[in-house]
MIMAR-32698 format. One record per residue (C-alpha): x, y, z; residue number from 0. Coordinates in Angstrom, 2 decimals. Each point is the difference from the previous one (the first is absolute). Example, Ala and Ser with C-alpha at 12.3 -4.5 7.8 and 13.67 -1.06 7.14 Angstrom:
<rs>
      xx      yy      zz num
   12.30   -4.50    7.80   0
    1.37    3.44   -0.66   1
</rs>
This chain:
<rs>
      xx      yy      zz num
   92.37  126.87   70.74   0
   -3.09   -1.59    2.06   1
    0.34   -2.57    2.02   2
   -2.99   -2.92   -0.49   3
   -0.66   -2.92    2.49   4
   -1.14   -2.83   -1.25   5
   -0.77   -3.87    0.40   6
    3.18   -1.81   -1.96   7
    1.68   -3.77   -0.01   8
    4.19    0.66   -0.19   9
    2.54   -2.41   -0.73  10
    3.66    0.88    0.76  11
    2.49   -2.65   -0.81  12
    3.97   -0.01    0.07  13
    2.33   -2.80   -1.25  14
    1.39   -2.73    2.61  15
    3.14    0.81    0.83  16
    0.66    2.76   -2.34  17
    3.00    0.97    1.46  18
    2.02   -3.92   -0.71  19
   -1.07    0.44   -3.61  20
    1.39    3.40   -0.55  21
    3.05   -0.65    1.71  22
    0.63   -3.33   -2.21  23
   -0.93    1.57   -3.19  24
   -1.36    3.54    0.06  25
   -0.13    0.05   -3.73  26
   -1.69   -3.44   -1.07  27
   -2.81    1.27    3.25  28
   -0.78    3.66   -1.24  29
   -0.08   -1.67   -3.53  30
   -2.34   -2.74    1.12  31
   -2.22    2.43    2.16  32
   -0.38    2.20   -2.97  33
   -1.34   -2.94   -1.97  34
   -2.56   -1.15    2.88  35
   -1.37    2.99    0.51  36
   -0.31    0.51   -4.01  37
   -1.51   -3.67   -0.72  38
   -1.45   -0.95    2.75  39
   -1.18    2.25    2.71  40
   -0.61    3.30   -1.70  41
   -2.54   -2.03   -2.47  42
   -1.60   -1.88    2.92  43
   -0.19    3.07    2.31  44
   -1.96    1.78   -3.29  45
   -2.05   -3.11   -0.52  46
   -1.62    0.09    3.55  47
   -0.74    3.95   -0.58  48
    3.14    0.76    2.79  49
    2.08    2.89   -0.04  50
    3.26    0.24    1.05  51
    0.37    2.68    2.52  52
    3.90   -0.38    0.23  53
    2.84   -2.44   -0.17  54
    3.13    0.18    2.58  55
    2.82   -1.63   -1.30  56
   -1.08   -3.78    0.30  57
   -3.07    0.87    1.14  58
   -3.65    1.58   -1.10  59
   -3.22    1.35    1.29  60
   -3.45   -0.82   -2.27  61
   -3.45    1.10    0.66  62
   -3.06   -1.64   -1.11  63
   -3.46    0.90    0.71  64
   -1.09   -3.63    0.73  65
    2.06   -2.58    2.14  66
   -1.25   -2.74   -2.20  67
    1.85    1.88   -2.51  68
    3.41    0.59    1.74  69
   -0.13   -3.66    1.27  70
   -0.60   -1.36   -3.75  71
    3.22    2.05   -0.44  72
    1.84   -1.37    2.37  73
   -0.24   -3.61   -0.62  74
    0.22    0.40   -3.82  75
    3.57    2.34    1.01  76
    0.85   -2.71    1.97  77
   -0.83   -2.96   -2.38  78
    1.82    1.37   -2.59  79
    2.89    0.36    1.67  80
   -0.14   -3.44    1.08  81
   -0.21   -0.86   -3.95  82
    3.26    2.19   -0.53  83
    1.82   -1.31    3.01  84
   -0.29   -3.46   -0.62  85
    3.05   -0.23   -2.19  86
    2.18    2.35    1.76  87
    2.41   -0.79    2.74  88
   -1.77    0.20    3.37  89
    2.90    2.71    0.89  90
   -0.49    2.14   -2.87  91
   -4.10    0.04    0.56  92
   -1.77    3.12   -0.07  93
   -2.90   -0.79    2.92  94
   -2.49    2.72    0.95  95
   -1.43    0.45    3.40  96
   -3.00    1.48   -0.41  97
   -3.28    1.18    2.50  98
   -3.48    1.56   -0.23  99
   -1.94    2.14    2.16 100
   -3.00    1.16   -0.39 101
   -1.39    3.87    1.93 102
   -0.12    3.36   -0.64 103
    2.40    1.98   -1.23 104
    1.06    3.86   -1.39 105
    0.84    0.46   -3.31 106
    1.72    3.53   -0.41 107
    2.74    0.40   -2.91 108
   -0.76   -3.14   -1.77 109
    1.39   -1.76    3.42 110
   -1.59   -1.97    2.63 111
   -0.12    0.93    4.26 112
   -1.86   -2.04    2.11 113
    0.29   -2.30    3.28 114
    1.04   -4.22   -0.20 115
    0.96   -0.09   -3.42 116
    0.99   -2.91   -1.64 117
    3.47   -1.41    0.84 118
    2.28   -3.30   -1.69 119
    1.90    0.27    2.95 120
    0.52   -2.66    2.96 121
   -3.28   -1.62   -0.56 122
    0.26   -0.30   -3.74 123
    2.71   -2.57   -1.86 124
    0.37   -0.06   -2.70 125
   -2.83   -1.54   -2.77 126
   -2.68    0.94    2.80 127
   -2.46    2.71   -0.13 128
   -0.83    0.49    4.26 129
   -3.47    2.22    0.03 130
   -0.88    2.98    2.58 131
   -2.68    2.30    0.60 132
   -3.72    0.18    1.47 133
   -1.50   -1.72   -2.98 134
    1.57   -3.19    0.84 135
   -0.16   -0.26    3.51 136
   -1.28   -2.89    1.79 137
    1.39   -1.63   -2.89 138
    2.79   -2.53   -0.63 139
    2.69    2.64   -0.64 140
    2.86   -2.69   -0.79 141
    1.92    0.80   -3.08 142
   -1.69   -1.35   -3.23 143
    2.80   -1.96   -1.76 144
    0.38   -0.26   -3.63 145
</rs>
């Protein structure tokens, strides 16, 4: 297949701690990832015109053509799991990390290459959406809470 550069906005996101949760109650976690990703970020990645390029476990990769769009998706993934978490026990939360970059990238295989890609790691907590790439430079690059 071809490879094609072009301008894209990528969240990746992973779940806070993913490792506690599983070890507590593997079952109950795949079970309630399943469900997230069915009724609540699946529907809101499609919404905002994303695409998922690929999911890792307790993490995903999603590219949108517009960073307005993978930011709407972001805080709505985010809100929403605020809305489910509020009656759950703060040690049985699920809580995505989850960051955005914006630059160019190569799609070959239906899979994404590129340099500074998004990452929820040590700059991202969880119900934060931290922002990267040459778009929003100069800018206030703090993480956008939800």
């Amino acid at each position: 297949m071809t490879a094609t550069r072009r301008l894209a906005a990528n969240l990746a996101a992973d779940v806070a701690g993913y490792p506690r949760l599983i070890g507590a109650d593997e079952g109950g976690t795949l079970k309630a990832l399943k469900a997230i990703r069915a009724e609540l970020i699946d529907p809101t990645v499609a919404a905002h015109n994303g695409r998922l390029v690929k999911t890792t476990g307790d993490g995903l990769l999603v590219e949108f053509s517009s960073m307005v769009n993978a930011l709407c998706c972001a805080t709505e993934v985010q809100t929403g799991m605020a809305e489910r978490n509020a009656t759950v026990p703060t040690e049985k939360r699920i809580e995505f990390r989850i960051g955005l970059h914006q630059g160019d990238v190569v799609i070959e295989d239906n899979d994404i290459f590129g340099r500074g890609g998004p990452r929820p790691g040590p700059i991202a907590t969880a119900r934060s959406t931290p922002i990267r790439g040459s778009r929003w430079s100069g800018r206030d690059q703090s993480a956008i809470e939800s």
